[in-house]
LODO-556788 format. One record per atom (N, C-alpha, C): residue in one letter; residue number from 1; atom name; y, x, z. Coordinates in Angstrom, 2 decimals, always signed. Each point is the difference from the previous one (the first is absolute). Example, Ala and Ser with C-alpha at 12.3 -4.5 7.8 and 13.67 -1.06 7.14 Angstrom:
<drenzas>
{'a' 1 'N' {-5.69 +13.19 +7.80}};
{'a' 1 'CA' {+1.19 -0.89 +0.00}};
{'a' 1 'C' {+1.20 +0.90 +0.00}};
{'s' 2 'N' {+1.05 -0.35 -0.72}};
{'s' 2 'CA' {+1.19 +0.82 +0.06}};
{'s' 2 'C' {+1.09 -0.77 +0.73}};
</drenzas>
This chain:
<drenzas>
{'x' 1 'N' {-1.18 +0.86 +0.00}};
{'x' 1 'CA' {+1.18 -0.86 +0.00}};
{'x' 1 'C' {+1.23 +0.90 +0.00}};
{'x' 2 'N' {+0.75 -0.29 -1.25}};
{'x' 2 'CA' {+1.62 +1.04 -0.06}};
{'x' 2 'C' {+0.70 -0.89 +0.68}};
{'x' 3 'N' {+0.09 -1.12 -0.59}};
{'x' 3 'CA' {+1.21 -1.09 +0.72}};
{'x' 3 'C' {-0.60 -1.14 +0.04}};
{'x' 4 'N' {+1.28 -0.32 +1.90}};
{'x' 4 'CA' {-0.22 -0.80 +0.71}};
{'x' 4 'C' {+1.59 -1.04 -0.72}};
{'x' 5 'N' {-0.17 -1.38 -0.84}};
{'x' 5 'CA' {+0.98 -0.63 +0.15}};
{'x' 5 'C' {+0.21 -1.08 +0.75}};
{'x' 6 'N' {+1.37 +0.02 +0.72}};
{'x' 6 'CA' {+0.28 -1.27 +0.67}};
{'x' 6 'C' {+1.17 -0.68 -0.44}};
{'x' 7 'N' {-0.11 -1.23 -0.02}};
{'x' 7 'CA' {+1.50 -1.20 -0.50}};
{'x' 7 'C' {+0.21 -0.58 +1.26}};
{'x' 8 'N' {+1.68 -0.32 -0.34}};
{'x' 8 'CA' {+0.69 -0.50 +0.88}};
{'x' 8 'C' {+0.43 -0.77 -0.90}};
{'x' 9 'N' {+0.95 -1.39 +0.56}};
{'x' 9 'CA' {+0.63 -0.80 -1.41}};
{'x' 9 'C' {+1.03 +0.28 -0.50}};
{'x' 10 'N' {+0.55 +1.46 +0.56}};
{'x' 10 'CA' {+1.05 +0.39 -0.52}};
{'x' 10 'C' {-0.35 +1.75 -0.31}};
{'x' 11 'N' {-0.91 +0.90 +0.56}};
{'x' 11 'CA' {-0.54 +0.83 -0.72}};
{'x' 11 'C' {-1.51 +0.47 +0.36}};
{'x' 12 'N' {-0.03 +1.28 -1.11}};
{'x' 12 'CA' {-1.85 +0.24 +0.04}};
{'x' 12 'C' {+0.65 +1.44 +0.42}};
{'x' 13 'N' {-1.04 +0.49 +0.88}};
{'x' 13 'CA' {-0.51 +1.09 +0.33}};
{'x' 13 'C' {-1.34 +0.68 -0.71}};
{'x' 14 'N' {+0.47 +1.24 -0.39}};
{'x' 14 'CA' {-0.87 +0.83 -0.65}};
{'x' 14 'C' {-0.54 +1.10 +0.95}};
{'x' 15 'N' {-1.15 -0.06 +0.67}};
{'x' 15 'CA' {-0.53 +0.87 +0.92}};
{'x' 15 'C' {-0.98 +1.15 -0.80}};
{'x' 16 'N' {+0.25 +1.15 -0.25}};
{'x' 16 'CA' {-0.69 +1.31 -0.52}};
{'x' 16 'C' {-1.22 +0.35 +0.96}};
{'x' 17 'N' {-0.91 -0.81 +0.11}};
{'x' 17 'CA' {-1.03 +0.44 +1.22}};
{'x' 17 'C' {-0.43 +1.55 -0.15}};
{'x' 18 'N' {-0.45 +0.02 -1.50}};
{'x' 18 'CA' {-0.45 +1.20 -0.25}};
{'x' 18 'C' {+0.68 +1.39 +0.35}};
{'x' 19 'N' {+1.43 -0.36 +0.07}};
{'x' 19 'CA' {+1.18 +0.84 +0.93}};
{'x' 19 'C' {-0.04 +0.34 +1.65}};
{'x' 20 'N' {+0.16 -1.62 +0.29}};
{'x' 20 'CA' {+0.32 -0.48 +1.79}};
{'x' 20 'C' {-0.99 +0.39 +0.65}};
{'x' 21 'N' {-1.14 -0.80 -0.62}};
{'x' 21 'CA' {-1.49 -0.24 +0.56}};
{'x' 21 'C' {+0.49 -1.31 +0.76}};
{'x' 22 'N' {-0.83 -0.60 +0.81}};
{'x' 22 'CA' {+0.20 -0.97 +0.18}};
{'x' 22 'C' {+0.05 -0.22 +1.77}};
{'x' 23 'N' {+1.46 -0.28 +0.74}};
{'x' 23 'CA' {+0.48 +0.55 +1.11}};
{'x' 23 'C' {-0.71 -1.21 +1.09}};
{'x' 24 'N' {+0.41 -0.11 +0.92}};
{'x' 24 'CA' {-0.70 -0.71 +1.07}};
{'x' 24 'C' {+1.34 -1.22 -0.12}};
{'x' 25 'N' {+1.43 +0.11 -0.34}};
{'x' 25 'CA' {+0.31 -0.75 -0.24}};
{'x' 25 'C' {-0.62 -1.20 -1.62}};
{'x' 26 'N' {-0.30 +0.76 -0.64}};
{'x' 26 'CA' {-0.88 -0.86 -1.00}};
{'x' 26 'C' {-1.14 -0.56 +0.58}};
{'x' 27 'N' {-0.52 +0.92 +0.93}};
{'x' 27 'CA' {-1.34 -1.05 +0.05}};
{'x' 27 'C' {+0.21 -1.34 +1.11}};
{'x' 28 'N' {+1.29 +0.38 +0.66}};
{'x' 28 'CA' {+0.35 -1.49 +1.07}};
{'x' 28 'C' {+0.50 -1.02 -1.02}};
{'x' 29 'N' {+0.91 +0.02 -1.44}};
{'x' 29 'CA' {+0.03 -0.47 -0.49}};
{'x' 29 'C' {-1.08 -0.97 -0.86}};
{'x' 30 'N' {-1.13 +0.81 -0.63}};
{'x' 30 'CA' {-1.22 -0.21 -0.60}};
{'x' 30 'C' {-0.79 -1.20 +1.34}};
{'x' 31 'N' {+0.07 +0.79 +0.87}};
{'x' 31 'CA' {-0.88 -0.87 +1.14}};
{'x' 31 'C' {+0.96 -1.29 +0.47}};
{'x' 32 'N' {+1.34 -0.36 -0.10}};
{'x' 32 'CA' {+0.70 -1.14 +0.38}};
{'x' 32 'C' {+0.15 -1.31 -0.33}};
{'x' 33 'N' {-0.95 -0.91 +0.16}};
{'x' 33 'CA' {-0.17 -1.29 -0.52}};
{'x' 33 'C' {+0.94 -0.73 -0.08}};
{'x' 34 'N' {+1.08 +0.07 +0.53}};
{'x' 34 'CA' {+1.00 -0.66 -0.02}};
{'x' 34 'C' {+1.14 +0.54 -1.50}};
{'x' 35 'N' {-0.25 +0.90 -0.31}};
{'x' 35 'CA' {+0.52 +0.67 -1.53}};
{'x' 35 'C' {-1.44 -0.80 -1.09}};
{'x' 36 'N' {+0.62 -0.33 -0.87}};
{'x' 36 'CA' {-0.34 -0.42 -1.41}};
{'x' 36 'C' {-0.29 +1.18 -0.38}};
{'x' 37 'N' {-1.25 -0.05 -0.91}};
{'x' 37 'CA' {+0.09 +1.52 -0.97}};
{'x' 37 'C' {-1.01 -1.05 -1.20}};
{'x' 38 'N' {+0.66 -0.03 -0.83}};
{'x' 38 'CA' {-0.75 -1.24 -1.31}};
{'x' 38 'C' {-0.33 +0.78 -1.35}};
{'x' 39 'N' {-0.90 -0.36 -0.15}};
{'x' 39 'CA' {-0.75 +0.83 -1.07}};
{'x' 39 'C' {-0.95 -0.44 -1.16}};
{'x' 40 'N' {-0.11 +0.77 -0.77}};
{'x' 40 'CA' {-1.46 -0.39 -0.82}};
{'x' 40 'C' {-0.92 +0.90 +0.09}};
{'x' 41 'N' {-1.66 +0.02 +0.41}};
{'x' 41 'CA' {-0.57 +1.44 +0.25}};
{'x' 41 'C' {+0.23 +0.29 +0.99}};
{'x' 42 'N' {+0.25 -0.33 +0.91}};
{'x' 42 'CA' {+0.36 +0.51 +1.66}};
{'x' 42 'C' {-0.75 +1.03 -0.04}};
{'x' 43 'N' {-1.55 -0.89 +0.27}};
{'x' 43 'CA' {-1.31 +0.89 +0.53}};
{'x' 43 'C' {-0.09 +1.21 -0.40}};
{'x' 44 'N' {-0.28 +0.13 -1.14}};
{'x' 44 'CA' {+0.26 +1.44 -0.52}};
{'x' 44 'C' {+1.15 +1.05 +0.18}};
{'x' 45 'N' {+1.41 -0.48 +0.34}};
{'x' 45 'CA' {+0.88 +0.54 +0.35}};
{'x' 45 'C' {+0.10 +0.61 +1.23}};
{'x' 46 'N' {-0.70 -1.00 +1.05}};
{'x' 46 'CA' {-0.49 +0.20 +1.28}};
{'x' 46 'C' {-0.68 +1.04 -0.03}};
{'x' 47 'N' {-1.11 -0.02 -0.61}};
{'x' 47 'CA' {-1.26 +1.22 +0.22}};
{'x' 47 'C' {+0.81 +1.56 -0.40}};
{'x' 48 'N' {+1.18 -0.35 -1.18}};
{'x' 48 'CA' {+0.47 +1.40 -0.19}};
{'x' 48 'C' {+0.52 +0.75 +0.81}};
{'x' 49 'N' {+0.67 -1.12 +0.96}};
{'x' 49 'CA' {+0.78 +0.70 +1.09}};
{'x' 49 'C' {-0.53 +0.31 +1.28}};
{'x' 50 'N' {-1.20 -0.83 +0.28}};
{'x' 50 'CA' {-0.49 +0.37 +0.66}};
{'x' 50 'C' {-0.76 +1.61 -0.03}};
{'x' 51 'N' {-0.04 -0.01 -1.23}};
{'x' 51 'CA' {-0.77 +1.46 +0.10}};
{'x' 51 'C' {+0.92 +0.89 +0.30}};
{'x' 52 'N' {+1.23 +0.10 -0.50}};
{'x' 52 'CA' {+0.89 +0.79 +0.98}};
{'x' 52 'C' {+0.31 -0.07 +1.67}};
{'x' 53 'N' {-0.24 -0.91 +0.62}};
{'x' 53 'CA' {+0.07 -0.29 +1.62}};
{'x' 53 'C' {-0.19 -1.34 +0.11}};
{'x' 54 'N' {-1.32 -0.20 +1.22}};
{'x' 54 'CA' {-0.26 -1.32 +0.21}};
{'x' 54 'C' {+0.98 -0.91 +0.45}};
{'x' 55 'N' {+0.22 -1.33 -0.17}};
{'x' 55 'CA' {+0.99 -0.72 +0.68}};
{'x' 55 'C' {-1.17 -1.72 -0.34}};
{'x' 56 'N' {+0.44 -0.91 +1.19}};
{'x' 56 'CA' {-0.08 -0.93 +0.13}};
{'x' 56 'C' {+0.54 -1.25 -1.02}};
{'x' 57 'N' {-0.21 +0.06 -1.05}};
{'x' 57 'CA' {+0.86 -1.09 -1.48}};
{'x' 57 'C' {+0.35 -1.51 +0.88}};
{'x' 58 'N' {+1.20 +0.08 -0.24}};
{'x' 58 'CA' {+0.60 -1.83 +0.34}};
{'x' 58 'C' {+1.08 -0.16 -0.32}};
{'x' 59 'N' {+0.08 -1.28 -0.42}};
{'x' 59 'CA' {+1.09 -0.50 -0.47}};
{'x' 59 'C' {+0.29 -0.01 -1.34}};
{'x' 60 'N' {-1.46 +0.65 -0.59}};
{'x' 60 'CA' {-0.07 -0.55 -2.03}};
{'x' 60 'C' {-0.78 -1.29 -0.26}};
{'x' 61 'N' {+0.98 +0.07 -1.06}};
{'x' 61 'CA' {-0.26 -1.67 -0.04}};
{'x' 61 'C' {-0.18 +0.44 -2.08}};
{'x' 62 'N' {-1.18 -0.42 -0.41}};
{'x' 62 'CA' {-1.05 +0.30 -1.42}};
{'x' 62 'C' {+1.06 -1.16 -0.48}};
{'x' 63 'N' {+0.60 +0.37 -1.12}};
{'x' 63 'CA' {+0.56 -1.36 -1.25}};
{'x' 63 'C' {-1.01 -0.34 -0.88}};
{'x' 64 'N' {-1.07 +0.16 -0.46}};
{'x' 64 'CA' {-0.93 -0.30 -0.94}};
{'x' 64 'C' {-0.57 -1.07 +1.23}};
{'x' 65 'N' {-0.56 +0.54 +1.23}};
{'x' 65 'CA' {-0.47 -1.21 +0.43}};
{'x' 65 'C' {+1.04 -1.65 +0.11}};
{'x' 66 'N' {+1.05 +0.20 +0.66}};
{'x' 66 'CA' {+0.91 -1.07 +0.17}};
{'x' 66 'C' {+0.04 -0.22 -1.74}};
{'x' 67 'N' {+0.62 +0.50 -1.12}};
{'x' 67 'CA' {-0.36 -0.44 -1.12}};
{'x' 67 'C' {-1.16 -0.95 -0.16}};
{'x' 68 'N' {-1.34 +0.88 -0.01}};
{'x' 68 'CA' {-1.49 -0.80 -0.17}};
{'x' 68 'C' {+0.21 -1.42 +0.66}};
{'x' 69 'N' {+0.32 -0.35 +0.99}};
{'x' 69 'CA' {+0.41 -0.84 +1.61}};
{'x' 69 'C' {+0.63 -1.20 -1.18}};
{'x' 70 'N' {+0.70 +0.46 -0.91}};
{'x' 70 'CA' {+1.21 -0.72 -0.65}};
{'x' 70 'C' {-0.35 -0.65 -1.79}};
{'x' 71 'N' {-1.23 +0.56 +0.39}};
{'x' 71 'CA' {-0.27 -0.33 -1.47}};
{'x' 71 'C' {+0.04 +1.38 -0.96}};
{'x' 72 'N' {+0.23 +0.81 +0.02}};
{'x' 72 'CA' {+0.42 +1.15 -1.14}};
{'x' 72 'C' {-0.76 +1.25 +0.33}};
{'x' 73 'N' {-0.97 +0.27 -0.88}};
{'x' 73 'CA' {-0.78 +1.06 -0.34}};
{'x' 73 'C' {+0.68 +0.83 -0.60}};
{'x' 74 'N' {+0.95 +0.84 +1.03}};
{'x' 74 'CA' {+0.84 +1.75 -0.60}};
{'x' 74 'C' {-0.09 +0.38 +0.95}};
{'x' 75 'N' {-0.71 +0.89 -0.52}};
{'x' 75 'CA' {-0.11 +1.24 +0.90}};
{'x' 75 'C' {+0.42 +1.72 -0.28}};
{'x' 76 'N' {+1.41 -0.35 -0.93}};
{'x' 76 'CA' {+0.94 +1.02 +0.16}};
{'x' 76 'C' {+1.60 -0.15 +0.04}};
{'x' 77 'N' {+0.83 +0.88 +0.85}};
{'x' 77 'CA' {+0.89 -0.24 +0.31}};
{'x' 77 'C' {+0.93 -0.46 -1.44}};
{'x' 78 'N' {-0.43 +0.57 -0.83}};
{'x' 78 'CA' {+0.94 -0.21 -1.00}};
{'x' 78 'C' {-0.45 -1.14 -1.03}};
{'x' 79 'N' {-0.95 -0.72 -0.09}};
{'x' 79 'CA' {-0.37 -1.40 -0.39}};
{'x' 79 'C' {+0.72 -0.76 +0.50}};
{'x' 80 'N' {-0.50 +0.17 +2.00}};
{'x' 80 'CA' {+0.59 -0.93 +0.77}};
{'x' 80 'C' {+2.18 -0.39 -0.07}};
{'x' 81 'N' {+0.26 +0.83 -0.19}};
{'x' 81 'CA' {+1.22 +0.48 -0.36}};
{'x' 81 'C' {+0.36 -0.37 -1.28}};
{'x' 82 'N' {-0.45 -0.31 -0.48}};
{'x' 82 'CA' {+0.34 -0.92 -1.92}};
{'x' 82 'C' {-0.34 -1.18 +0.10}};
{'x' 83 'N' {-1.49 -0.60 +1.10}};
{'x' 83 'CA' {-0.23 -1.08 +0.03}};
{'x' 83 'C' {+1.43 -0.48 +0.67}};
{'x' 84 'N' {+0.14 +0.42 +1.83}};
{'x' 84 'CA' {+0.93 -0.60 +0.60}};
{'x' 84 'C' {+1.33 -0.03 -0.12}};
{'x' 85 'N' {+0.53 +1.41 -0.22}};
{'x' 85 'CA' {+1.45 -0.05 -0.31}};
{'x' 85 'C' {+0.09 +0.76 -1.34}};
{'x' 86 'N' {-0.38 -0.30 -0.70}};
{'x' 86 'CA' {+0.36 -0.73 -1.38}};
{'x' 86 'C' {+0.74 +1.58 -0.71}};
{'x' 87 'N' {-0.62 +1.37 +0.27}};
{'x' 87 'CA' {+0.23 +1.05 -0.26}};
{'x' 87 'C' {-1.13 +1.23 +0.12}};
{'x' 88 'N' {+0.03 +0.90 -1.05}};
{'x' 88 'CA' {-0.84 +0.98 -0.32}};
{'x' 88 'C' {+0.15 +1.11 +0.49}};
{'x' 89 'N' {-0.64 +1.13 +0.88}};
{'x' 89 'CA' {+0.19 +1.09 +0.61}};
{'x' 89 'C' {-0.37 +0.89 -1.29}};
{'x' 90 'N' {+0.47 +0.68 -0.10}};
{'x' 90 'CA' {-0.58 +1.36 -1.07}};
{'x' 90 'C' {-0.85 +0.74 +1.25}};
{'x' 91 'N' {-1.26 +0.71 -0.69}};
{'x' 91 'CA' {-1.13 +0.25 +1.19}};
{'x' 91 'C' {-0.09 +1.70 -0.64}};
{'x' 92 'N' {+1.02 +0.04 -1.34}};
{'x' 92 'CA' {-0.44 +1.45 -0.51}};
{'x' 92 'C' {+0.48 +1.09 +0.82}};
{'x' 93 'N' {+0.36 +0.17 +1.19}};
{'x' 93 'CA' {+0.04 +0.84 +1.12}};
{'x' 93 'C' {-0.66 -0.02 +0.85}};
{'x' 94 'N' {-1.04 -1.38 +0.14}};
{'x' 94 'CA' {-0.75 -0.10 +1.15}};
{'x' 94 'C' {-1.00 +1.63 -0.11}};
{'x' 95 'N' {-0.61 +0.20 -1.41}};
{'x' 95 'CA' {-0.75 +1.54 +0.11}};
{'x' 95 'C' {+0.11 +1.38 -0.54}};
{'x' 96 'N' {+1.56 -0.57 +0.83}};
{'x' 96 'CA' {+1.08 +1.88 -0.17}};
{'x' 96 'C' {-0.47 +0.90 +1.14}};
{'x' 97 'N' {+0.44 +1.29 -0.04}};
{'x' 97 'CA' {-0.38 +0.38 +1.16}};
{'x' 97 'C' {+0.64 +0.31 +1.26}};
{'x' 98 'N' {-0.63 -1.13 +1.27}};
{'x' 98 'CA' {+0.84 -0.43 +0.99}};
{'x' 98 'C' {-0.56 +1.76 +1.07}};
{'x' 99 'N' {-0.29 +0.68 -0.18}};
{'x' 99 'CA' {-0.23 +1.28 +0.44}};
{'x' 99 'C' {+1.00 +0.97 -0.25}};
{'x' 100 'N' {+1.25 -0.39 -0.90}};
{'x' 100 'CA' {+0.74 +0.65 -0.49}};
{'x' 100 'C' {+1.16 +0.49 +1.02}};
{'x' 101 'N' {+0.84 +1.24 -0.26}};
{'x' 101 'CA' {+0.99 +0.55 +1.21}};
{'x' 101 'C' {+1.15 -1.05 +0.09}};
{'x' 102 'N' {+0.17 -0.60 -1.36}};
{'x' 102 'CA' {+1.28 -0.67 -0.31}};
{'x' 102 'C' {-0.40 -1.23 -0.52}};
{'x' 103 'N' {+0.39 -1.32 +0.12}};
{'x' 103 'CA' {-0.76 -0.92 -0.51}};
{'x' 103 'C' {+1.65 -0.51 -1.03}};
{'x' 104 'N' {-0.89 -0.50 -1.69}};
{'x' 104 'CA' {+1.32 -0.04 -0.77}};
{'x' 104 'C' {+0.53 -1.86 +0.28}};
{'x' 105 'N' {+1.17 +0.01 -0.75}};
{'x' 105 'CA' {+0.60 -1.28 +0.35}};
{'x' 105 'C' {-1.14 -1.32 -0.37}};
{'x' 106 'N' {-0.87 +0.25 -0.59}};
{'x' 106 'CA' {-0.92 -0.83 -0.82}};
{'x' 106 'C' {-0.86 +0.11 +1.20}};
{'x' 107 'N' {-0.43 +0.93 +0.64}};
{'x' 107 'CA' {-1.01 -0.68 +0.68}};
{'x' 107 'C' {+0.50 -0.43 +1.57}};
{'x' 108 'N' {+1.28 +0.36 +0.32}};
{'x' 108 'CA' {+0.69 -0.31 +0.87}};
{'x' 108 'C' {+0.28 -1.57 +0.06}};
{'x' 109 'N' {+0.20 -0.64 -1.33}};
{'x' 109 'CA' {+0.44 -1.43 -0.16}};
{'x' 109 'C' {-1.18 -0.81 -0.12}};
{'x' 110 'N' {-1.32 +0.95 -0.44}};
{'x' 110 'CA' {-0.97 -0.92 -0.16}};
{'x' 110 'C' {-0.64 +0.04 +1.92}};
{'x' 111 'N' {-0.16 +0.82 +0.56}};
{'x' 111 'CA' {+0.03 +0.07 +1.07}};
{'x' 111 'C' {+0.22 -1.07 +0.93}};
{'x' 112 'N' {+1.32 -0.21 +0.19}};
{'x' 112 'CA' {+1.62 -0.84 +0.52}};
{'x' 112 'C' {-0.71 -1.42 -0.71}};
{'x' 113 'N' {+0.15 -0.57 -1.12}};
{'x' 113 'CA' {-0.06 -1.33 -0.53}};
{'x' 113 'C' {-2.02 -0.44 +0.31}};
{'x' 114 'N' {-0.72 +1.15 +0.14}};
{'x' 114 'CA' {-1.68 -0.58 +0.11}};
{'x' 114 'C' {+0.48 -0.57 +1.86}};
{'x' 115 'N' {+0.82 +1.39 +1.21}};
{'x' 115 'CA' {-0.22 -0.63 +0.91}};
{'x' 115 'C' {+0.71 -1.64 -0.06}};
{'x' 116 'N' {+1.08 -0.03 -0.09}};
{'x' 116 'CA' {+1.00 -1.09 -0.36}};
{'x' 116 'C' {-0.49 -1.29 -0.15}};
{'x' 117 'N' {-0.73 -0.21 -1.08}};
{'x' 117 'CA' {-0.34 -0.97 -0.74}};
{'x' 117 'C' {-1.47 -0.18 +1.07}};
{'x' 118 'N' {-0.36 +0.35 +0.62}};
{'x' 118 'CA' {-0.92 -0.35 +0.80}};
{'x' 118 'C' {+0.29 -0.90 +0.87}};
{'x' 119 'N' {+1.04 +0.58 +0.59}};
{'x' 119 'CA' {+1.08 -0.72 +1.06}};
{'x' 119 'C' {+0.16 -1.55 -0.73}};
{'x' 120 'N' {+0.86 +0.07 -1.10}};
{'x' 120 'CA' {-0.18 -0.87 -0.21}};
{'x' 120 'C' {-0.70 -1.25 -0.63}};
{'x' 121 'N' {-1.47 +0.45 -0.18}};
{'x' 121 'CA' {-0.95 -0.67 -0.29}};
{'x' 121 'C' {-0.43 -0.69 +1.03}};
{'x' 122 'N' {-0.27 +0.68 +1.22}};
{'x' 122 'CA' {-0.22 -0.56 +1.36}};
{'x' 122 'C' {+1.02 -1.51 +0.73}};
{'x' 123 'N' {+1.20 +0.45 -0.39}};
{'x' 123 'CA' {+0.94 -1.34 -0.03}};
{'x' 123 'C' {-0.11 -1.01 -1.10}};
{'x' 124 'N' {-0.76 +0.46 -1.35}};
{'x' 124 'CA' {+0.02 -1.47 -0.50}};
{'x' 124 'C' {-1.35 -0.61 +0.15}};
{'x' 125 'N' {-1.04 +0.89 +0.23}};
{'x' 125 'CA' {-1.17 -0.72 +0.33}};
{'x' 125 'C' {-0.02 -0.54 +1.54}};
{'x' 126 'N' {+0.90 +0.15 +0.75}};
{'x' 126 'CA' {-0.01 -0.65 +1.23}};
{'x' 126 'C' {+0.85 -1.39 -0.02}};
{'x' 127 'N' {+0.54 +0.15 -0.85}};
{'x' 127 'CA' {+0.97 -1.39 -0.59}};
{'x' 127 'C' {-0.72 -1.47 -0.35}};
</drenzas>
């Protein structure tokens, strides 16, 4: 795992794990049920980080399941994201290389708009 992203409704955080590593303040975060962390693929995301330092997972909440819940078989962020709000992520940065010293504006924005749009997938499927 290079990066850890998090959204806010007003910004995303780009965490360089592969830099930081992953601090004890991350893992009180990771472990805080009372924080949202919304996703597609959790599980697997989980296991990555876990292999860097164990922590206790709470407070993810899977969008493919609440999707499934809703009627709609997508099970990627960027389907789900054309189905619901009615817009296309470009994914051709999703397999740049996030190992890199410098990350370029392209994969910085694709970064920023995958955490983002999560966020707000979670508010319209809770709607």
């Amino acid at each position: 795992v290079s990066l850890l992203q998090l959204a806010l409704p007003e910004k995303v955080f780009l965490i360089r794990l592969n830099q930081t590593g992953i601090t004890q303040e991350m893992i009180s975060f990771l472990e805080n049920d009372e924080i949202l962390k919304a996703g597609i693929g959790l599980r697997d995301d989980i296991k990555a980080l876990q292999k860097l330092k164990r922590f206790n997972a709470d407070g993810f909440v899977e969008l493919s399941t609440i999707a499934k819940r809703k009627g709609l078989e997508v099970e990627s962020v960027k389907k789900l994201a054309g189905l619901l709000l009615g817009f296309r992520i470009s994914k051709s940065a999703q397999t740049s290389n996030w190992e890199a010293e410098h990350y370029t504006e392209k994969q910085i924005s694709y970064a920023a708009t995958d955490a983002w749009v999560c966020l707000k997938l979670y508010s319209t499927l809770m709607k």
